[in-house]
C-alpha positions in Angstrom: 38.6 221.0 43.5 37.7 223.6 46.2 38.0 222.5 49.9 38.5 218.4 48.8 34.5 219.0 48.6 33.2 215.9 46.6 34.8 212.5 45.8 35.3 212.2 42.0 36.3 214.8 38.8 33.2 215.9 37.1 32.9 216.7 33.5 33.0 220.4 33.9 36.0 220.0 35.5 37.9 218.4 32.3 36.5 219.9 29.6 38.3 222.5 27.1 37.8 226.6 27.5 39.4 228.5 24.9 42.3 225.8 24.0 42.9 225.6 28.0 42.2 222.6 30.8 40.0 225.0 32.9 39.3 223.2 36.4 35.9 223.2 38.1 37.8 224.8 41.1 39.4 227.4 38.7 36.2 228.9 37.6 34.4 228.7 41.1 37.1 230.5 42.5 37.6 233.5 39.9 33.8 233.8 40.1 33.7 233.6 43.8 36.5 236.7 44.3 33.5 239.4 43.4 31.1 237.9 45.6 33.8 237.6 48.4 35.4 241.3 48.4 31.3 242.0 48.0 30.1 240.8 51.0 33.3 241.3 53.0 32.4 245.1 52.6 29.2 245.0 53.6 30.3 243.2 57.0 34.1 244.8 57.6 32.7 247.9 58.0 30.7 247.3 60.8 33.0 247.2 63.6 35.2 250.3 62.3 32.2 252.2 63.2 33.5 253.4 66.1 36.4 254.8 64.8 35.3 256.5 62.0 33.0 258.2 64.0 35.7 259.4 66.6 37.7 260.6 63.0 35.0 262.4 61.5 32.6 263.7 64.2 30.0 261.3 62.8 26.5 260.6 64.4 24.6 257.3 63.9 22.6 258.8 61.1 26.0 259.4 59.4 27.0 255.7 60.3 23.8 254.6 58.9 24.8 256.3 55.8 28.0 254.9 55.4 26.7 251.5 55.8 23.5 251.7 53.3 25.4 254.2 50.6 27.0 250.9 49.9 24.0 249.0 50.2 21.6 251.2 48.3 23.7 251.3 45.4 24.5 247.9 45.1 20.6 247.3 45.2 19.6 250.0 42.5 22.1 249.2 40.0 22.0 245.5 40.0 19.0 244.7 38.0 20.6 247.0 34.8 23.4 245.2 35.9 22.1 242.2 35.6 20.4 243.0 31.8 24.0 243.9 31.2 25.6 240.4 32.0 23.3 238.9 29.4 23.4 241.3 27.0 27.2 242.2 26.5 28.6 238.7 28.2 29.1 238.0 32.0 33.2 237.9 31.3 33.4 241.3 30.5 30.9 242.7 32.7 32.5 240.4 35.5 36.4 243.0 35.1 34.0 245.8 34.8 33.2 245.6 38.1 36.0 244.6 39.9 38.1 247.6 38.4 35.1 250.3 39.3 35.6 248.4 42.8 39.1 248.4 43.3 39.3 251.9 42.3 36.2 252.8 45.2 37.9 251.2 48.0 41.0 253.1 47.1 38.8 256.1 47.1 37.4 254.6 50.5 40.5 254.5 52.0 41.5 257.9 51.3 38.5 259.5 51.9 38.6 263.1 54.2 35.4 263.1 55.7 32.0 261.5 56.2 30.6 263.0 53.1 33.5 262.0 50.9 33.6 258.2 52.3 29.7 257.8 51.6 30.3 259.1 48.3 32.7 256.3 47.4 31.1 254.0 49.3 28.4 254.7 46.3 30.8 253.9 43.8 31.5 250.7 45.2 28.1 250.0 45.5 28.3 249.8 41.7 31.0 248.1 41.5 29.5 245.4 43.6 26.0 245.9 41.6 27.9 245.3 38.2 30.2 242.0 39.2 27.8 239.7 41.3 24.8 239.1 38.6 28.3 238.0 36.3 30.0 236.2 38.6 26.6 234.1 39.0 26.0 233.9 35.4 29.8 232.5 34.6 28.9 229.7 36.9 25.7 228.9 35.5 26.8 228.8 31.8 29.4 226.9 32.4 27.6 223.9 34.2 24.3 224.4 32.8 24.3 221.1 31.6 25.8 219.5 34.8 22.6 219.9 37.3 25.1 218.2 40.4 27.9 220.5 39.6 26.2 223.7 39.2 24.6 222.5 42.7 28.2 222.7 44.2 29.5 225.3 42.3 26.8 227.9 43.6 26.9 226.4 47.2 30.8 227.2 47.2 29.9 230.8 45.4 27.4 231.5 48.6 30.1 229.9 51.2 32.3 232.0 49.8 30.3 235.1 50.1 28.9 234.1 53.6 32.4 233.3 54.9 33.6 236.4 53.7 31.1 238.5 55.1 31.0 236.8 59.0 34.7 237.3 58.7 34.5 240.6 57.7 34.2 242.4 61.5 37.3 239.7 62.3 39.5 240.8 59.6 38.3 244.2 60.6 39.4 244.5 63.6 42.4 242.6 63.2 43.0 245.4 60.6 42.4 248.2 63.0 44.6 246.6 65.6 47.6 246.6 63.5 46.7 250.0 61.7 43.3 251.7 61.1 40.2 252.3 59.9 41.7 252.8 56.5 43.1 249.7 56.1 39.7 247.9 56.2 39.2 249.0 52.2 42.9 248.8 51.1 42.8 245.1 51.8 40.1 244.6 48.6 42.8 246.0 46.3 45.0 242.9 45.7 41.6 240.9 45.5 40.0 243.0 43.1 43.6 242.7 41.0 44.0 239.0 41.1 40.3 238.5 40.4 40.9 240.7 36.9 43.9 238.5 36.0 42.5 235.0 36.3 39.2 236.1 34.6 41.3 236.4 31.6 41.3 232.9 31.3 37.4 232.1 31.3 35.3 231.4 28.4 33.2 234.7 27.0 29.4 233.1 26.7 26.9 234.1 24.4 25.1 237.4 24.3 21.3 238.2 23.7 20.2 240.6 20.9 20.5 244.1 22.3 17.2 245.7 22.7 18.2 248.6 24.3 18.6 250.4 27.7 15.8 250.9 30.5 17.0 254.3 31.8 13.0 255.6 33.0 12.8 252.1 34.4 16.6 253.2 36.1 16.0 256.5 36.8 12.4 255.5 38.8 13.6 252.7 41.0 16.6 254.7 42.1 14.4 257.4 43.4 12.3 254.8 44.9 14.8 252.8 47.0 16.7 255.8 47.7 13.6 258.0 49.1 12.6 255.4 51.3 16.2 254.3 53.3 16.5 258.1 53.4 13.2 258.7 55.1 13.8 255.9 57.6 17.3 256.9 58.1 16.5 260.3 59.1 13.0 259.5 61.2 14.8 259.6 64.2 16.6 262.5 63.9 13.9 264.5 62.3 10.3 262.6 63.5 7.9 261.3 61.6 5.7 264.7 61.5 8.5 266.1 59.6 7.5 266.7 56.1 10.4 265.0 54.4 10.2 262.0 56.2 6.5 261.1 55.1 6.9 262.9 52.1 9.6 260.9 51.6 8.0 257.7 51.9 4.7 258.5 50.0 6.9 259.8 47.2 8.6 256.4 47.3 5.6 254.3 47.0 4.2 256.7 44.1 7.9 255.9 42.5 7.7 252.6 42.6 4.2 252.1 41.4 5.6 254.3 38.1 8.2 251.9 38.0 6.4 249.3 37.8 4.4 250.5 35.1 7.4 251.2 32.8 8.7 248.2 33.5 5.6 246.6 32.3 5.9 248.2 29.1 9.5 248.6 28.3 11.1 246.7 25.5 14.1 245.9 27.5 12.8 246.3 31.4 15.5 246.2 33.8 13.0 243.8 36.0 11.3 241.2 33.2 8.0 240.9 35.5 7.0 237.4 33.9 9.7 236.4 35.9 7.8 236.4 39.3 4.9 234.1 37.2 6.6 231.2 38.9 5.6 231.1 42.3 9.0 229.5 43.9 10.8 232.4 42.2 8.4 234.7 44.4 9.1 232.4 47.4 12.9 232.3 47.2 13.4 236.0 46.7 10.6 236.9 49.3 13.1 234.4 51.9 16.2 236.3 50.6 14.9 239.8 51.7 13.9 238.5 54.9 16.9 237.3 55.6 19.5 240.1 54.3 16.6 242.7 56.3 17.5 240.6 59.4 20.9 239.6 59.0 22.1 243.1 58.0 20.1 245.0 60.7 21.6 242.4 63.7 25.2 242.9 62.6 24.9 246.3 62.8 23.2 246.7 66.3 25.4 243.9 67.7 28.6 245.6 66.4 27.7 248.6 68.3 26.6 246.8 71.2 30.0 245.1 71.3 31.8 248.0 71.3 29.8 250.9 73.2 27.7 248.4 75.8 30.4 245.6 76.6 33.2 248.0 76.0 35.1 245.5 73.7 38.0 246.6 71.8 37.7 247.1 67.9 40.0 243.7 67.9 38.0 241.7 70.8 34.6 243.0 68.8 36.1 241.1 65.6 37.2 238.4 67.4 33.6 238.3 69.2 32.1 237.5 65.2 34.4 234.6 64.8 31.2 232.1 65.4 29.4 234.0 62.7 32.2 232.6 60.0 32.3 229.3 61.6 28.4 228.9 61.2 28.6 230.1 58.0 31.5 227.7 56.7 30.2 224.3 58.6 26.3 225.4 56.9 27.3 225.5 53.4 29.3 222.9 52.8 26.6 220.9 54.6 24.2 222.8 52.7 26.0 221.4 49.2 26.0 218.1 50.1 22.5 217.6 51.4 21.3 219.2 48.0 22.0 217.0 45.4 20.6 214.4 47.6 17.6 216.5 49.1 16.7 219.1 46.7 16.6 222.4 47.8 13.7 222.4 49.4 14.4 220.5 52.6 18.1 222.9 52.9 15.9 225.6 53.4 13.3 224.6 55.6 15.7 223.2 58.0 17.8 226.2 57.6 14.9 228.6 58.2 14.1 226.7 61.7 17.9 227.1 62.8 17.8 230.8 61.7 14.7 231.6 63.9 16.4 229.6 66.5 19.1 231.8 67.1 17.1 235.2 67.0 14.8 233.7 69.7 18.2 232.5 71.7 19.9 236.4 71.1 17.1 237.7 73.7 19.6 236.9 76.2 21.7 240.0 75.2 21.6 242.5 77.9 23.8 245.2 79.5 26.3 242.6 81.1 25.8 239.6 79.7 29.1 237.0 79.2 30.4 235.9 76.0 30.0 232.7 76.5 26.0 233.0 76.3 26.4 235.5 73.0 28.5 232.7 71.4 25.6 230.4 70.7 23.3 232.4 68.7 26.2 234.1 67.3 26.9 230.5 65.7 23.3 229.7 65.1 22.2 232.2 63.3 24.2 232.4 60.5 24.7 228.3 60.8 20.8 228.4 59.6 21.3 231.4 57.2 24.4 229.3 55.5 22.0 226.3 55.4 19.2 228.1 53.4 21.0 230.6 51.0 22.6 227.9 49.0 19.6 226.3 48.0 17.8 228.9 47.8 20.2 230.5 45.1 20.2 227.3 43.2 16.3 227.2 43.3 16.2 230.6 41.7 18.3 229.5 38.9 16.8 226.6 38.2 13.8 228.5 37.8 14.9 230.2 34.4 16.9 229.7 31.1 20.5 230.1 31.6 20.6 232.8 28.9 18.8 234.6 32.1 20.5 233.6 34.7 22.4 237.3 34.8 18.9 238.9 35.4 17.1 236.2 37.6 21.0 236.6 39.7 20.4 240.5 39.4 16.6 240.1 41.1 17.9 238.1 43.8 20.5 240.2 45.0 19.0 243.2 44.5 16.0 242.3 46.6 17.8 241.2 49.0 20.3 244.1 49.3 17.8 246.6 49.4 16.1 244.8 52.0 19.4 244.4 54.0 19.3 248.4 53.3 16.0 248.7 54.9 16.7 246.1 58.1 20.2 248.9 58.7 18.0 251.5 58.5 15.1 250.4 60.7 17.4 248.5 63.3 20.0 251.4 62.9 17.6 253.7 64.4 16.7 251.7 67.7 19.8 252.6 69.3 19.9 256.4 69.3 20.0 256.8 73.1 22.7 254.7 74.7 23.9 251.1 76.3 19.7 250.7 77.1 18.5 251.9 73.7 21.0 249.5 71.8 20.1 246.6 74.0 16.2 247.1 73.7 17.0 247.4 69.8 18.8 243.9 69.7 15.3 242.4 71.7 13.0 244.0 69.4 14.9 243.0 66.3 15.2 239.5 67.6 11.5 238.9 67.9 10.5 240.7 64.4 13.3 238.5 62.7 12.3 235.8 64.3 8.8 236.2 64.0 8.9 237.0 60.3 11.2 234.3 59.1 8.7 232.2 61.3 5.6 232.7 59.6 7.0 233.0 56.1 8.8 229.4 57.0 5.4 227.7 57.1 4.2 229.3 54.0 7.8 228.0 52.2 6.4 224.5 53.6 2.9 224.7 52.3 3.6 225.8 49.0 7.4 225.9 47.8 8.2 222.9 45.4 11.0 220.2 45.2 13.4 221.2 43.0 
C-alpha cells in the first residue's frame, strides 16, 4: 500500500508477475518515479530563474525559453511516444525514458550558457515525452480488470506528479540555499536510476502489430507547436508588426491544418482522430489544457513576483510554494476516495469551482502585499487542481481499450503540456517592465484563468457523463 490509502488488499495487489508477489504499492510507485522527476522539472526550475539569469546574462525571453524548451518538447514528442508504448510495450519504453532523462539533467547541470541549457532542456523534454504515456499504460494494464484499483492507482500516479511539481520551487530553493542553480537537475539523477532498477521487475504487456512510423505526421506538428510558442515568446521583444512573429503564427496554423490532414490519412497516425468521437474524451482533455495553460503561466509570474517584487530569497521564494504541495497532497487523496464512490464526474466539478476560486482570491497580489493573504490562494488553487486531475485522468482512460491506453495517455499530456507551453509564453510576457508590469500580469492572468475555467465548468456540467 501507498500512504495506508484504503482499508483492505486488492487482487492486484496479490497476484503473480513474472514468478514474483508484485504489490499494488510496488507498481504504483515504479510507475509514479517518471511522472514525479517529470513534473518536478517543470516546477523546480521556476524559482532558479533568478540565478541563472545573473549566471548567464539572460533576459526573460531567454527564461521563457528555458522553461518551454522543456515543455515544447515534452508536448511534440509525446503522442509518437505514446504510439510507441503500445506498439513496442510500455516496460521498455518506460527505461527508455528515464535513461534519455537522467542523462539530460546531467547535461542540465553542466550546461555553460543559456543556449547550451535550453538545448538539454530539449532532451529532457523527450525524455519526459517518452516515460509518462508508459508509466500510464503500466498502470492501466495491470488493473484493467480492477475498475476500484485502477481508480487509486491513477489518483496516486497524479498525487504523485502534482506533489512533485508544487514541491518543486521548495526543493528548489532549498537546493540553491545549500549550493546552486546546478543542483536543481543533479537531484533527478538517483531517481531516474532507481526508477530503471525496480522497472526490472514489472511484467512486459502485450504489443500491437507494428504498422509503421508517422514521421510527416511528426515532422508537421513539431513545426506547428514550435512556430507558435516561438512567435509568442518573442512578441514582446520584437512586436507583433514584426514579420516573424505573425508569420510565425499563420505558418503555425497552416502546419497544423497539414497535420491534421496526414493524420487523417496515415496508416499509423501519431493522433488516431476517432479518438476525440467521444465527446467526454473532448471534454477531459479540453479541461486539462486549461488547466496546465493556467497553472503553468501562474507559477511562472508568481515565482518572479516572489523574488524581484517581494524581494524573497531563492529559499523564502521555495518556502513561499509550500501551500501549493499541501493543496495538492490533501486534493488527491480526497480526490481517490470520493471517486469510486462519486464517479469522476462530481471530483471535477467541485474541483473546477475550488480552482476558479483561488484565481479570483490571487487578485489580492500587489506590490506589498503580506504572506499571509498569498497563502490562501496559494493553497486553493492547486487544492481544486488536485481535486479535478485525478478524475479527470481516470475518465480519459476509461474512455478507450487498454491496448490504447499509451496513446489516449500520450493525447492527454501532450495537450496539456503544450498548453502549459502556451500559458508560460503568454503570461511570461506580461512582466517585461518591472515590480508593476509583473503584478498587473498576475491580475490579468487571474481573471482569464479564472474566467476560462469558469465557463468551460458549466459546459463540463451540462454535458460531461458519469463515469
Amino acid at each position: 500500500m501507498i500512504g495506508g490509502i484504503g482499508d483492505r488488499p486488492t487482487f492486484a495487489a496479490m497476484k503473480k508477475i513474472d514468478g514474483d508477489s508484485l504489490s499494488f504499492g510496488f507498481i504504483v510507485g515504479t510507475a509514479s518515479l517518471a511522472f514525479v522527476v517529470s513534473q518536478l522539472d517543470v516546477s523546480i526550475v521556476n524559482v532558479a530563474l533568478p540565478q541563472i539569469s545573473k549566471s548567464f546574462s539572460a533576459g526573460v525571453s531567454a527564461l521563457q525559453w528555458i522553461v518551454d524548451a522543456y515543455t515544447i518538447a515534452f508536448a511534440v514528442f509525446m503522442l509518437s511516444a505514446g504510439g510507441m508504448s503500445d506498439l513496442l510495450g510500455s516496460k521498455r519504453i518506460f527505461q527508455l525514458g528515464l535513461l534519455i532523462f537522467g542523462i539530460a539533467s546531467l547535461g542540465c547541470g553542466v550546461s555553460w550558457s543559456a543556449v547550451s541549457l535550453i538545448g538539454f532542456r530539449v532532451l529532457q523534454g523527450i525524455g519526459s515525452a517518452i516515460m509518462i504515456p508508459s508509466s500510464l499504460s503500466i498502470i492501466n494494464h495491470n488493473f484493467s480488470h480492477q475498475p476500484h484499483d485502477r481508480s487509486r492507482a491513477v489518483a496516486l500516479w497524479t498525487a504523485a506528479g502534482g506533489v512533485a511539481m508544487a514541491a518543486g520551487p521548495i526543493l528548489g530553493g532549498l537546493l540553491m540555499h545549500v549550493s546552486n542553480w546546478r543542483m536543481i537537475f543533479f537531484v533527478n539523477l538517483p531517481i531516474c536510476l532507481v526508477g530503471i532498477l525496480c522497472s526490472f521487475k514489472l511484467i512486459t504487456n502485450g504489443r500491437k502489430p507494428n504498422k509503421g512510423f508517422d514521421l510527416p505526421g511528426q515532422f508537421t506538428w513539431m513545426l506547428a507547436l514550435t512556430a507558435l510558442i516561438a512567435s509568442i515568446i518573442e512578441w514582446h521583444h520584437l512586436g507583433p508588426k514584426n514579420p516573424l512573429i505573425y508569420g510565425g503564427i499563420v505558418f503555425s496554423a497552416i502546419a497544423l491544418l497539414i497535420f491534421l490532414r496526414i493524420e487523417k490519412k496515415a496508416k499509423a497516425p501519431i493522433l488516431p482522430l476517432d479518438l476525440f468521437k467521444k465527446s467526454n474524451f473532448n471534454f477531459l482533455v479540453g479541461l486539462g489544457m486549461l488547466f496546465n495553460g493556467a497553472y503553468y503561466g501562474t507559477i511562472f509570474i508568481l515565482s518572479l513576483y516572489l523574488q524581484q517584487v517581494l524581494h524573497y530569497s531563492s529559499l523564502g521564494a521555495g518556502l513561499g510554494f509550500l501551500p501549493l504541495t499541501a493543496g495538492f497532497i490533501i486534493s488527491n487523496l480526497i480526490s481517490s476516495k470520493m471517486m469510486p464512490r462519486y464517479g469522476t464526474r462530481i471530483p471535477i466539478l467541485i474541483g473546477v469551482g475550488i480552482f476558479v476560486t483561488g484565481f479570483i482570491m490571487l487578485l489580492i497580489a500587489k506590490e506589498n502585499t503580506p504572506y499571509w493573504q498569498l497563502f490562501i490562494p496559494f493553497f486553493t488553487i492547486p487544492l481544486g487542481m488536485g481535486l479535478a486531475v485525478p478524475a479527470m485522468t481516470t475518465g480519459i482512460l476509461s474512455t478507450v481499450d487498454k491496448t490504447r491506453s499509451g496513446i489516449a495517455s500520450a493525447v492527454l499530456n501532450t495537450t496539456r503540456q503544450a498548453a502549459g507551453a502556451v500559458g508560460v509564453a503568454v503570461f511570461g510576457a506580461m512582466t517585461n517592465g518591472g515590480a508593476s508590469a509583473i503584478v498587473h500580469a498576475i491580475a490579468v492572468s487571474a481573471i482569464i484563468s479564472a474566467g476560462g475555467l469558469l465557463v468551460y465548468g458549466l459546459l463540463i456540467y451540462k454535458y460531461l457523463t458519469t463515469t
